[in-house]
N, C-alpha and C positions, 0 to 999 in steps of 0.2 A: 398207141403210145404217143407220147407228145416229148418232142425233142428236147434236151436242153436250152437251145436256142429258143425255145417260145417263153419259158419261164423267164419272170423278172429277176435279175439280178439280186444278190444280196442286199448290194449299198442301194440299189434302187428301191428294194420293199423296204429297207431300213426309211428310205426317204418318204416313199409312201406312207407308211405306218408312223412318221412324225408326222405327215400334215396333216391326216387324220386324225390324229390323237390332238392338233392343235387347233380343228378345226369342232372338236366334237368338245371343249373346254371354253369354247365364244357364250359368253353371257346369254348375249338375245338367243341363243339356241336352248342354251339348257333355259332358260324362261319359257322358250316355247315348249320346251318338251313339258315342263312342269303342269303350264297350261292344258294339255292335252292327256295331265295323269300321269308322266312318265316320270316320276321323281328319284332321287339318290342313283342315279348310274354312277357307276363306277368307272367313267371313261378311259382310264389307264388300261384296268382288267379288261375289258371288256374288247378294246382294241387289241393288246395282247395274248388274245383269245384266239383272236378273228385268224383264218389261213390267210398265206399272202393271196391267194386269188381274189379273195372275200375282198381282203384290204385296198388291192390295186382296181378291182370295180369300183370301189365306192372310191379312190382317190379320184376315178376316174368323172365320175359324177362331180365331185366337188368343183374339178377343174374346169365344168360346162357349166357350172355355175354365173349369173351377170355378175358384173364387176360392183355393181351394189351391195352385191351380197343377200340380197332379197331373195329368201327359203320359202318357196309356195310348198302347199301343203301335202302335194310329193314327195317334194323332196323329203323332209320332216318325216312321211310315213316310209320310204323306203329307206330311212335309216334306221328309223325306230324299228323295222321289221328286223333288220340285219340284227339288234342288238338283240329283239325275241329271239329268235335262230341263235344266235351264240349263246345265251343265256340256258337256252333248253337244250345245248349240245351239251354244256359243261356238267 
């Protein structure tokens, strides 16, 4: 069992699941993804999908991100993987 205290907060997954959602709406990202075939995501759904642990891993990612902003091709696939998985839960 995992205690109340390990789970994030409301206002905290509320917050996580905005940066995500603001992060996964950046241009050169969906260009990238387009590039790679991944076209018409539905980033709102698709985050709103996501459980908050799903959400708060990949905020978590975002945030070990360079401050350039520069998405090596990692990053890119283990997002796109995230959005498989949500896509073939729903």
């Amino acid at each position: 069992m995992i205690g109340a205290d390990a789970l994030p907060s409301a206002s905290q997954s509320d917050m996580e699941r905005a940066q995500v959602q603001a992060f996964l709406e950046r241009a050169d990202l969906r260009e990238r993804l387009q590039a790679m075939g991944v076209g018409g995501l539905n980033a709102a759904g698709r985050v709103a999908a996501m459980t908050d642990a799903e959400v708060h891993m990949l905020a978590q990612r975002i945030d070990a991100l360079p401050a350039g902003g520069a998405l090596s091709d990692r990053d890119i696939l283990i997002i796109v993987v995230i959005a498989v998985i949500v896509a073939i839960l729903l």
